[in-house]
N, C-alpha and C positions, 0 to 999 in steps of 0.2 A: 698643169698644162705648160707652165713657164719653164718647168727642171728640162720636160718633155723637148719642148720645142729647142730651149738654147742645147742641149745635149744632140738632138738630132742633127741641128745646122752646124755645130761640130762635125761629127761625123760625116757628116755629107762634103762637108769642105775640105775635111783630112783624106779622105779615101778617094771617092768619086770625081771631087773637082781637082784633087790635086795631080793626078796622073805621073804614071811611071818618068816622064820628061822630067817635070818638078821635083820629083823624091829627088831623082839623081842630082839633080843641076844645084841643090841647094846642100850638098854636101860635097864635090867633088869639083864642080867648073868654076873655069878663072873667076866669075863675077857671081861667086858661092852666095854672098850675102845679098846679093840683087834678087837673086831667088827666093830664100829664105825671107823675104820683106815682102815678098812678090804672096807667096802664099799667104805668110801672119796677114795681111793685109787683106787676102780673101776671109781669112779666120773672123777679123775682125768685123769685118763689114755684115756676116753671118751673126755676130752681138747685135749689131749697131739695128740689121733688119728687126731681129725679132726683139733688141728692147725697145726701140724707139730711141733711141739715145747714141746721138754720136760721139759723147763724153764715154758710154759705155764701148763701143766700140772701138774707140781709139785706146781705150785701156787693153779690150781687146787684144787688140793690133801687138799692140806694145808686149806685154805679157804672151802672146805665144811665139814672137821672135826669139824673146830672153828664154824663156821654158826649150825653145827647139832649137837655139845656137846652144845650151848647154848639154843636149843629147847628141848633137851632132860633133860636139868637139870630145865626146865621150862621161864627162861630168855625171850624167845622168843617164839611166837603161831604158826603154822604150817601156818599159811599166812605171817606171817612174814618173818618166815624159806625161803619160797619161792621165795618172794621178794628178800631179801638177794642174792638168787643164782642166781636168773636170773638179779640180777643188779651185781655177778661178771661176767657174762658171755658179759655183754655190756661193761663191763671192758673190757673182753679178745679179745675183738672184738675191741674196741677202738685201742687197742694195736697194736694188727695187722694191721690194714687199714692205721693208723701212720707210722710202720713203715715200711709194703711195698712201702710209700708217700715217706718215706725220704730215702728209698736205690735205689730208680728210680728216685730220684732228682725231684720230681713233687711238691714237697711241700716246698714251700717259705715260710722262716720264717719273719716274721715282723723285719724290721730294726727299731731301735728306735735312731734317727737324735736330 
């Protein structure tokens, strides 16, 4: 349900919330990166809803400025770009399922004897 929801709230914020305005203004107009920050910033808030976590979603935030100023200065292909975010969201997933593990004590860490 976690992979589910953070992947969809992706999508919803890349496509739908972001609108042809946005696509453009954050690659081409004078205040490029106001834009670009303008969006990550919706991206992240989309982490931040569905973990609960404003630490996650300002990772969020962070991470799909850098992932989408490096496709947008050419660095990276729009398949790339994508990869990118959907391997930080297994991130943000990882993180979570960790540490609801270790604040419910379910998760034993390896002793090394």
């Amino acid at each position: 349900m976690l992979a589910l929801l953070l992947l969809s709230a992706h999508w919803l914020c890349d496509y739908p919330l972001r609108g042809q305005f946005l696509s453009n203004a954050k690659q081409s107009r004078p205040i490029r990166v106001y834009h670009l920050i303008a969006h990550s910033g919706i991206q992240g808030a989309g982490v931040a809803v569905v973990s609960g976590s404003i630490w996650l979603g300002l990772a969020g935030w962070t991470t799909h400025a850098t992932i989408g100023e490096a496709k947008v200065t050419g660095r990276t292909t729009f398949a790339q770009d994508h990869a990118l975010h959907i391997a930080c969201k297994a991130v943000w997933m990882l993180f979570l399922v960790l540490s609801a593990k270790l604040s419910a004590g379910s998760l034993s860490l390896p002793s090394w004897r």
